[in-house]
C-alpha positions in Angstrom: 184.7 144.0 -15.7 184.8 144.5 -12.2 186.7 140.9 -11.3 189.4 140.8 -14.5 192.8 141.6 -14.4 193.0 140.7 -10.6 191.9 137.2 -11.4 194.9 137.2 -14.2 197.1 138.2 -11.7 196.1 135.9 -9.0 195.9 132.6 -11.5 199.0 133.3 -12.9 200.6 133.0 -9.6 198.1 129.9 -8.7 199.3 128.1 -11.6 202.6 128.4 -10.9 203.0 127.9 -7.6 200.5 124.7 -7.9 202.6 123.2 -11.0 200.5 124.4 -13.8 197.2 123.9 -14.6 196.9 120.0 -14.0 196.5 120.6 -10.6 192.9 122.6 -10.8 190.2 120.0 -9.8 188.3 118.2 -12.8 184.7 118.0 -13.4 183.1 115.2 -13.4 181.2 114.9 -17.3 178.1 113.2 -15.5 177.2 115.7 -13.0 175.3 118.5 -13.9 176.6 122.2 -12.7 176.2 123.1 -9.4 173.2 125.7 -8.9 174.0 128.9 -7.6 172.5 128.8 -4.5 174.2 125.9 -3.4 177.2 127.5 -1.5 179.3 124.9 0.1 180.7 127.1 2.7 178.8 128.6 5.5 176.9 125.8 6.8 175.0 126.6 10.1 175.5 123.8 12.2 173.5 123.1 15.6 173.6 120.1 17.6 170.8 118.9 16.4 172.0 118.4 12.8 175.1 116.9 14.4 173.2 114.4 16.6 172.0 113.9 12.6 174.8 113.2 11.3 176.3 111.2 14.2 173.9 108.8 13.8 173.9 108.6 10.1 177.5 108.1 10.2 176.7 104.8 12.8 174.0 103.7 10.4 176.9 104.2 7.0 178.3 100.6 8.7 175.7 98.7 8.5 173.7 99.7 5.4 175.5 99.8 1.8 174.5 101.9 -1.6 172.4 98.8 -2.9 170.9 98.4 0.2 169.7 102.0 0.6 168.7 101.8 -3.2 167.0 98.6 -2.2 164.7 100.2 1.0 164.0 103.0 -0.8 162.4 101.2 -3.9 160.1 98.8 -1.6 159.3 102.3 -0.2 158.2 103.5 -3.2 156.5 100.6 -4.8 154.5 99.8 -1.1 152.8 102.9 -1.6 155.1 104.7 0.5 154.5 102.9 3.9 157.2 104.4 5.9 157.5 101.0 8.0 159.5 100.5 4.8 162.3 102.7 5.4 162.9 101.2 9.1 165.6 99.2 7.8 167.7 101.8 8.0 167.7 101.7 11.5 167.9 97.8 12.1 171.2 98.3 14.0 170.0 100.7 16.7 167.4 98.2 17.6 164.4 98.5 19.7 163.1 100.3 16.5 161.0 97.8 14.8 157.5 98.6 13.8 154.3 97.2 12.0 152.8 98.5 8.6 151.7 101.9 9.1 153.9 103.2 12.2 154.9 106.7 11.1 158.5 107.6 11.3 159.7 111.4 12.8 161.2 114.4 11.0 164.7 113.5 12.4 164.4 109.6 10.7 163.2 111.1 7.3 166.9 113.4 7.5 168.9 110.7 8.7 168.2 108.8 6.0 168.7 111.4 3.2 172.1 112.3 5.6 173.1 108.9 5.4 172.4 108.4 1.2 174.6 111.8 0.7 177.6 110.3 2.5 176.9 107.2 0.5 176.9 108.9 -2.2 173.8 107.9 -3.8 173.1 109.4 -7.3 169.5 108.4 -7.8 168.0 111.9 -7.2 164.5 110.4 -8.0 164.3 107.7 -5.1 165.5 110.4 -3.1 163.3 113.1 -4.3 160.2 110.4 -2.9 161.0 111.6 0.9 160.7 115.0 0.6 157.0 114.9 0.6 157.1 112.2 3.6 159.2 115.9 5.3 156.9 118.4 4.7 153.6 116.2 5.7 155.6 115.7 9.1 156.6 119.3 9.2 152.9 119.7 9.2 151.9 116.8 11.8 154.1 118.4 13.8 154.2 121.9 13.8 151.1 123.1 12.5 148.2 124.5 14.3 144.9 121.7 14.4 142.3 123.7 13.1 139.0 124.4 14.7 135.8 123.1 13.7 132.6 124.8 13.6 129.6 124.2 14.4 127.0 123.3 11.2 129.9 123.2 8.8 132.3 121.2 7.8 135.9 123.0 6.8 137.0 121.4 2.8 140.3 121.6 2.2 142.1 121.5 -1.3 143.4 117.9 -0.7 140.1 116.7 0.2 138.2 114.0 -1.9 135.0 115.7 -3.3 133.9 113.4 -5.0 130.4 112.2 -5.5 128.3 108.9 -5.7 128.2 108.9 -9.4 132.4 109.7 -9.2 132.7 106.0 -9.0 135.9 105.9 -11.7 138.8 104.1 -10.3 141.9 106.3 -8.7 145.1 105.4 -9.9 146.9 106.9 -6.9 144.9 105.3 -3.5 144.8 107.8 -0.7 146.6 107.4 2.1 146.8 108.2 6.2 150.2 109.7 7.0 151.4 108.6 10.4 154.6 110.7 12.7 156.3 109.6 15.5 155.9 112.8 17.8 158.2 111.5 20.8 161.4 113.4 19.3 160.1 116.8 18.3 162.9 119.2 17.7 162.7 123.2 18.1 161.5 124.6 14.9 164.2 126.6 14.4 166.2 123.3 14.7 164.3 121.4 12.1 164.1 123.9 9.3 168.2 124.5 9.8 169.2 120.9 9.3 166.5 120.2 6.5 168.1 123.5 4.2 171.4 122.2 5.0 170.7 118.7 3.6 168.7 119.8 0.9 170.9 122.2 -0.2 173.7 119.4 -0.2 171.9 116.8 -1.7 170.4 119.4 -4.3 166.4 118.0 -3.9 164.1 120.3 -5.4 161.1 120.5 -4.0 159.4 124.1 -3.5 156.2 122.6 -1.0 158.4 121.5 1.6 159.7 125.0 1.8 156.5 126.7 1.3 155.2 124.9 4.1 157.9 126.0 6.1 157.7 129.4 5.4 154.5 129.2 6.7 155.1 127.5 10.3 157.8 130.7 10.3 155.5 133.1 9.8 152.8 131.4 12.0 154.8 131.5 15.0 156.7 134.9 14.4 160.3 133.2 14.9 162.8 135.7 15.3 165.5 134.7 12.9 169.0 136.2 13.0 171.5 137.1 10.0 173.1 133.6 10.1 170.0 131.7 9.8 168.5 134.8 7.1 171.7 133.7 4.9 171.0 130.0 5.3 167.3 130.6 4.0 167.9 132.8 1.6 170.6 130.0 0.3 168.0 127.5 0.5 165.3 129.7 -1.6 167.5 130.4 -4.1 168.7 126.7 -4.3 165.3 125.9 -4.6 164.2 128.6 -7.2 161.7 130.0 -4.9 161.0 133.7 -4.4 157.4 134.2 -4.3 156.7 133.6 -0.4 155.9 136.3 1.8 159.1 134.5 4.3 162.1 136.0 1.2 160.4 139.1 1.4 160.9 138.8 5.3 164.7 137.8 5.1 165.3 140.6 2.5 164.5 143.3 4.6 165.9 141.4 7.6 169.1 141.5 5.9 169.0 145.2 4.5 169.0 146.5 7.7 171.9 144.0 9.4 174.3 144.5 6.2 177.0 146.2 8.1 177.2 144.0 10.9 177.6 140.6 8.6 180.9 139.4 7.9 182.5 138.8 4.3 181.1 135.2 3.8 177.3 136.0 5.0 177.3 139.0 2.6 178.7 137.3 -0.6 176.6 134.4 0.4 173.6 136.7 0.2 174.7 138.7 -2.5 174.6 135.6 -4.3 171.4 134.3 -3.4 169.5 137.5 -4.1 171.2 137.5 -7.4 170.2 134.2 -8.5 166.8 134.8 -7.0 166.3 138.8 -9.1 165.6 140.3 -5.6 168.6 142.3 -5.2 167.6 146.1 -5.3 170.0 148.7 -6.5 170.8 150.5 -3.1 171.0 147.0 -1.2 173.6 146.2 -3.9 175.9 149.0 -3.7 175.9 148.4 0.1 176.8 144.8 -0.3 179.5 145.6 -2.8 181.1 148.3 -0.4 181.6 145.5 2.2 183.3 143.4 -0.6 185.4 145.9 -1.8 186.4 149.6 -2.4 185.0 151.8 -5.5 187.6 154.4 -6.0 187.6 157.0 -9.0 190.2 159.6 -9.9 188.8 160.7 -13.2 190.5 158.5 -15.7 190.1 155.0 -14.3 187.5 153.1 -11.8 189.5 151.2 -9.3 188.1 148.5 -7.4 190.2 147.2 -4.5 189.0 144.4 -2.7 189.3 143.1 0.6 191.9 141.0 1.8 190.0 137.8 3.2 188.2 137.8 -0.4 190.4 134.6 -2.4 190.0 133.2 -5.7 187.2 131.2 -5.7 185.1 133.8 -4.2 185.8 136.1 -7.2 184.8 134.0 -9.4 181.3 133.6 -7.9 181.1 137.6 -7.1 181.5 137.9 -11.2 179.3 134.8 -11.9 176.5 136.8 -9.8 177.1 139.9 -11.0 176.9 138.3 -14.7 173.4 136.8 -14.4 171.9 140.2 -12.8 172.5 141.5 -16.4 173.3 144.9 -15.5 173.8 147.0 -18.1 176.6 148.6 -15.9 179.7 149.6 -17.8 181.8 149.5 -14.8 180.0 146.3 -13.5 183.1 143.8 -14.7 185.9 146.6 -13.7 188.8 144.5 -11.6 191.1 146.2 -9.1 194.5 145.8 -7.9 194.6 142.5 -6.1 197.6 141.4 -3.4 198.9 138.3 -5.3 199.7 136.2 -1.5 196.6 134.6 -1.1 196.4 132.7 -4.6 194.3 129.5 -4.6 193.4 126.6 -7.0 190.1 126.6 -8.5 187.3 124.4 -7.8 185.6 122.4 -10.1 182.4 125.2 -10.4 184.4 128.2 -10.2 186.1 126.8 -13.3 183.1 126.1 -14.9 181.8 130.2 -13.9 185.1 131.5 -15.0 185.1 130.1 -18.4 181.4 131.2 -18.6 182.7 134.6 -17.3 185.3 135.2 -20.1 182.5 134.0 -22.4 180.5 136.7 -21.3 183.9 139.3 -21.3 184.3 138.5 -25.1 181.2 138.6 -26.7 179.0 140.7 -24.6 181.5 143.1 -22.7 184.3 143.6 -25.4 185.4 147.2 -24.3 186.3 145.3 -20.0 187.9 142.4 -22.2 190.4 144.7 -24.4 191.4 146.7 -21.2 193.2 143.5 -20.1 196.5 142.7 -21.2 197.9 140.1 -23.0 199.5 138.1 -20.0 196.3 137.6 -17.1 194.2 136.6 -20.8 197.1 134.1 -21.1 197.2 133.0 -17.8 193.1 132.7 -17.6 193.0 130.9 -20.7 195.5 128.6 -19.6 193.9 127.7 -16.2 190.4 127.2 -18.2 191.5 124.9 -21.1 193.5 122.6 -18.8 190.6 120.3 -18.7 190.0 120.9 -22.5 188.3 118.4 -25.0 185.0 117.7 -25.6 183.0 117.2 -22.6 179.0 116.6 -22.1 176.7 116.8 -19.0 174.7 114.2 -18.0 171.2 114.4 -20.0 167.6 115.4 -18.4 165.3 113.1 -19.6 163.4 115.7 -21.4 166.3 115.9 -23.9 166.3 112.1 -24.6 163.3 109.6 -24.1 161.3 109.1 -21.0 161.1 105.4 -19.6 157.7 104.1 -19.9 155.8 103.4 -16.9 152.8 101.8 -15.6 151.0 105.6 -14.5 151.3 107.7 -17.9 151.8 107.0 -21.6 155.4 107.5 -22.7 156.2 109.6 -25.3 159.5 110.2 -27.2 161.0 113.5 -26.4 162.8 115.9 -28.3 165.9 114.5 -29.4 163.7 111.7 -30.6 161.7 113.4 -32.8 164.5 115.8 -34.4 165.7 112.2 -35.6 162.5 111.4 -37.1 162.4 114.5 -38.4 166.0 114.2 -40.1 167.7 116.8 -38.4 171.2 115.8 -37.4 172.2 117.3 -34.1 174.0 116.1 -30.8 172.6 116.7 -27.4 174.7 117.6 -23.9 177.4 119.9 -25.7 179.7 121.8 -23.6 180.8 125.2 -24.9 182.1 127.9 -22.8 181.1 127.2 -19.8 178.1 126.6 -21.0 175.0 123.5 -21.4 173.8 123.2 -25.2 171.3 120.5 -24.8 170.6 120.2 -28.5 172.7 121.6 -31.0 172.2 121.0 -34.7 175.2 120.0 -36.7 173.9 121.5 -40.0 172.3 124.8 -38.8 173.3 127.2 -36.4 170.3 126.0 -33.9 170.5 125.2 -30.5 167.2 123.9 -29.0 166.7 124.3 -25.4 164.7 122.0 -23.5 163.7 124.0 -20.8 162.4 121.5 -17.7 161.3 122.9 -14.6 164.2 123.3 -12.9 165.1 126.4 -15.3 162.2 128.2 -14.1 161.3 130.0 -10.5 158.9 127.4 -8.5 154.9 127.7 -8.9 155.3 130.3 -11.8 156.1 130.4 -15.8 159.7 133.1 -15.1 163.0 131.8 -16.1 165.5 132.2 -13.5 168.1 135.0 -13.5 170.7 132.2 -14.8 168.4 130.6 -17.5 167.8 133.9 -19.3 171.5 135.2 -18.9 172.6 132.1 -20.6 170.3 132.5 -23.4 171.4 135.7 -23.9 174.7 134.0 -24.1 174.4 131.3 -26.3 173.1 134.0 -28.7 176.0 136.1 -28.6 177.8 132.8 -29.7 176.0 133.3 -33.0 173.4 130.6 -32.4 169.9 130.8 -33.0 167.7 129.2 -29.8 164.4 127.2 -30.2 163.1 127.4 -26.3 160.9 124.0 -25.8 159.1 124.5 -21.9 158.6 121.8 -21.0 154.5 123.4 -19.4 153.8 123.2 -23.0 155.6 119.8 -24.4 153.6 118.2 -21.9 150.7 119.3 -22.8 150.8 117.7 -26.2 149.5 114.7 -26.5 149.5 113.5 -30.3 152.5 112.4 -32.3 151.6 115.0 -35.0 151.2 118.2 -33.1 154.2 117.3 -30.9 155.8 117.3 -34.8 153.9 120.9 -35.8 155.4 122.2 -32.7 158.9 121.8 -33.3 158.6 122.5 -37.2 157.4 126.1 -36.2 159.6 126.4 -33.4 161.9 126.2 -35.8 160.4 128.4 -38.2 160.3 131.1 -36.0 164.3 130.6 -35.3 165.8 130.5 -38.7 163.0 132.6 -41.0 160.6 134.9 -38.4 162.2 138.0 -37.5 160.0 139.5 -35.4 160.3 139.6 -31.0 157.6 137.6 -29.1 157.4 136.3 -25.7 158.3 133.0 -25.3 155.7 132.4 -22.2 153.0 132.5 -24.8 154.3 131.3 -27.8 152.7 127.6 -28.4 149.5 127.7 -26.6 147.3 127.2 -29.1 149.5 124.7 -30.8 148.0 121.6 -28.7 144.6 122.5 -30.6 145.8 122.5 -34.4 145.0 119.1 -35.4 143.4 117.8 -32.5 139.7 117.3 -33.8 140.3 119.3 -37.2 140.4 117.4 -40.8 143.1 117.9 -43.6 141.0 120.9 -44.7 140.5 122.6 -41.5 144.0 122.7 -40.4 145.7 126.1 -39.7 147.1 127.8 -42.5 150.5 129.6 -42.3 152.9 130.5 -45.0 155.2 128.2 -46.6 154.5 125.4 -43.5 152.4 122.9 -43.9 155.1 122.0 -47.5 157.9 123.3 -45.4 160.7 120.5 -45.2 163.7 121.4 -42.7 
């Protein structure tokens, strides 16, 4: 409880002093939580990414939202001929081009610059330049590599195909083009890409791996600014396994005492989220943040001055998802009630999911505080009450057939079929049900990828803390991952796989590991008859 009846103190006063609780910022119900890693503070600036966003600023004035949407779908659809995108540049002039002409790494982040302050919501017309980024990271920066004599060097992306190979590709291969006459400092570059990545909240874990690797290449020296910005950007990105984290990690163990307040709860944050945060690098980031005192009776925690609000919230948030078994870990000091501030939209959304946490997980903290903060708390948190939703991932409803892949209906579909009555996008404590049944205790979570660390089968930190969660609210959980929903390709297994899943929820007992569970599922009824199927107790009659 280490954040608790300071933060009753301080909202009580914040409440009052702001009116009451209608003046705490509201959610919007179609925007899905921010991630941890996307701090909205601490934003390393350079000229560079001001030149950026000068000029996306001019270009706002001449190109609206259905324009953008416009470019960026005949750059998608034209097999993503960057010549495409040089509309957005029609009023600078002098910039026209023929099919082919490449543009440079500062065009590419104009362009996403210029759709963030437009505003533009489709994350998957977006999401199409970030490869365009990292192939001109690599046209750029990258070291040619030399060729040797008698062979020839094959890469991974090279077509091996043979004579007899003759099927046709649906995907054609083509010959990326960059305009090297503006080449930024590396350094440069990599600061303004995390900075609108982090803002326009673009997963893609290749663009970063190959800029850990240009980092590492040319043995930049990186300060404790630009560690804290990359460590953001990782953890936005649900990346950890690149040897560059493990650089910044030790790069900021040994320059803790010389970073201020906001670098070290912006880091303390980001190795949180990211399950990098050793025990003695923790203590030393907490004693910056505040003061452990003990006189024998009571753990005092007394924090520092310039700490407000908001940042308390996200100090508890991180300290929740570490699941430290700590029974000081939620203990709240004494906190000067003169720098009270509203809450934001997330850290309302953490605080609710906070007390959650308090009350069904950490019951001894909870019934230390007294009756007035839990008042005041409860009071700021339900001021937006009813019953909101998130927006949907596509996983939970139906995918949108295309012309590339077969569409098939996704899990909310098939618990229809099945004639299990349920509602998706709940919001309960601060927390995302995506299914929940309306019969059963059962919430079924669709895990995509984004719930997972990049390039690996983990859950992140916050995916398994709010598991652990939703369990404590007395709900059983039927994990769907979305590595293995994919892989199942006919109507009836995809049916066999959520009857057991929910099998193993409401009847089996028994502790397994969810990376494994389901593998062999795909193969049950693929080529096997009626009489070869797999038996198991009381499933192939069992009606849920």
């Amino acid at each position: 409880m280490w954040l608790l009846r300071r933060f009753g103190r301080c909202f009580s006063l914040a409440v009052a002093q702001n009116g009451g609780a209608h003046a705490l910022a509201r959610r919007s119900a179609a925007r899905l939580p921010a991630p941890p890693g996307a701090s909205r503070g601490l934003v390393t600036s350079t000229q560079y990414h001001r030149d950026i966003v000068e000029r996306a600023g001019a270009c706002s004035k001449h190109v609206s939202h259905d324009n953008a949407a416009r470019l960026l779908s005949q750059f998608v659809d034209g097999g993503f001929d960057a010549s495409r995108l040089r509309g957005f540049f029609a009023s600078e002039g002098g910039r026209e081009g023929g099919k082919g002409q490449g543009l440079s790494i500062e065009d590419y982040l104009v362009i996403l610059q210029l759709c963030k302050q437009l505003e533009f919501q489709d994350l998957d017309l977006l999401s199409s330049l970030s490869e365009d980024v990292r192939l001109a990271f690599v046209k750029t920066y990258a070291k040619p590599v030399k060729k040797r004599r008698g062979r020839v060097p094959v890469s991974k992306d090279a077509d091996t195909s043979t004579a007899a190979d003759d099927r046709p590709r649906s995907v054609p291969t083509r010959e990326f083009q960059v305009d090297t006459s503006r080449v930024p400092a590396l350094k440069d570059a990599v600061k303004a890409t995390s900075v609108i990545f982090n803002e326009l909240r673009i997963l893609h874990d290749p663009l970063f791996a190959t800029i850990g690797d240009l980092l590492l290449e040319r043995s930049e020296e990186i300060s404790t600014e630009e560690a804290e910005l990359l460590l953001r950007t990782y953890a936005t990105q649900n990346y950890r396994d690149h040897a560059v984290v493990n650089l910044l990690v030790r790069k900021v163990e040994t320059d803790v005492e010389s970073m201020g307040r906001g670098t070290v709860l912006s880091v303390y944050r980001s190795l949180s989220h990211l399950e990098l945060i050793s025990p003695p690098l923790c203590s030393a980031l907490e004693n910056r943040l505040c003061r452990r005192s003990d006189d024998g009776n009571e753990i005092r925690f007394t924090f520092h001055d310039e700490i407000d609000v908001n940042q308390l919230v996200k100090l508890g948030y991180s300290k929740l998802i570490q699941g430290s078994a700590d029974p000081d870990a939620f203990c709240v000091a004494e906190k000067l009630p003169t720098s009270a501030a509203s809450l934001t939209a997330s850290s309302k959304r953490k605080l609710t999911t906070l007390m959650a946490y308090l009350k069904c997980l950490s019951e001894p903290c909870y019934s230390t505080l007294g009756d007035k903060p839990i008042d005041s708390l409860n009071e700021a948190i339900c001021a937006d009450g009813g019953y909101k939703k998130f927006r949907t991932t596509k996983f939970v409803e139906k995918v949108v057939a295309t012309s590339h892949y077969l569409s098939h209906q996704q899990v909310s579909e098939h618990l229809t079929k099945l004639r299990i009555r349920h509602e998706t996008g709940i919001y309960a404590n601060g927390v995302l049900l995506d299914i929940m049944e309306k019969d059963r205790n059962v919430v079924w979570l669709c895990n995509s990828y984004h719930r997972f660390y990049a390039a690996s089968f983990d859950p992140t930190a916050e995916s398994k803390a709010m598991e652990r969660l939703i369990r404590a609210f007395g709900f059983k959980t039927c994990p769907i991952n979305y590595y293995q929903w994919g892989r199942l390709k006919a109507k009836r297994t995809r049916f066999a796989y959520l009857r057991m899943a929910r099998y193993y929820a409401l009847h089996d007992q028994r502790e397994y590991d969810h990376r494994y569970a389901g593998w062999s599922l795909p193969y049950v009824w693929w080529n096997a008859s009626r009489q070869d199927q797999m038996h198991v107790s009381n499933y192939i009659k069992y009606e849920p």
